[in-house]
Structures are given as C-alpha cells and as structure tokens.
N, C-alpha and C positions, 0 to 999 in steps of 0.2 A: 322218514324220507319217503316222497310220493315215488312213485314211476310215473315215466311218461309213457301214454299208452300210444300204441304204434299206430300208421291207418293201414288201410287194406287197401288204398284207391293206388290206382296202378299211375305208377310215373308216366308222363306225357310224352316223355322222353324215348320210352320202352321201346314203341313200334306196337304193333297190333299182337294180339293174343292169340295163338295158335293152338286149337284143339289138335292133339293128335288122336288115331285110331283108339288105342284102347278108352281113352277118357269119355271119347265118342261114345263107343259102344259100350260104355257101363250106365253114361246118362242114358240113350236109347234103352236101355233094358229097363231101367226106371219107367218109362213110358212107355213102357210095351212095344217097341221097338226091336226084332234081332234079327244083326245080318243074315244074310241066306248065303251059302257056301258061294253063289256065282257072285254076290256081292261084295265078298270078301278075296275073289280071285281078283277081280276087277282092279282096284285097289291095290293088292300087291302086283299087280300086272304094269300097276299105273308109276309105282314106288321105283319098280326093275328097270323103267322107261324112263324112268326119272322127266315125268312129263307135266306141265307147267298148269296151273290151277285151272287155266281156261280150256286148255287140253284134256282133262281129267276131266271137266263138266261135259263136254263134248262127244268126249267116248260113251259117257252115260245116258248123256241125250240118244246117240245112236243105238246104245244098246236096249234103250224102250219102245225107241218108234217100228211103229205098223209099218209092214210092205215093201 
C-alpha cells in the first residue's frame, strides 16, 4: 500500500503567516543578525501596549531618526 505524501503549501484559506519574536531572531542569527538589548525592549514595550503593526513601525521609525 503507497502513502499519499502530504504538501507543505499552505492553505489559502489560512490567512497570512505570522513570524513571531523568537523564530525571528533564530533566523536573524543565522544571518548574522542579533538583537541589541534596546531592540529587544522596544518590542516587548510594543507587546505591553499592545500596539498595532503600523504603530510598532512607527515607534521604530522614531526611535532612528536624527534630531
């Protein structure tokens, strides 16, 4: 009796695929990548605020810009 072999392609159905923190930063380490302690406040600053993807870009936009 064969098996049937399963796929891996993700159901369309699913919704979009959500990296979370630690998965992030294991791939980032792969590529020489690692967070820096104010990076990693930021982040859980942003989880405690429970603040919204565009909110979260925007704190991080503020916290690089000059002047």
């Amino acid at each position: 009796m064969t098996k049937k072999k399963g796929t891996t392609a993700k159901d369309p159905k699913a919704g979009p695929f959500v990296l979370g923190s630690r998965g992030f930063a294991k791939i980032s380490a792969v590529e020489g990548i690692h967070l820096t302690e104010a990076m990693k406040k930021r982040g859980s600053a942003a989880r405690t605020k429970k603040l919204s993807a565009a909110e979260y870009r925007e704190a991080i936009i503020r916290s690089h810009r000059k002047g």
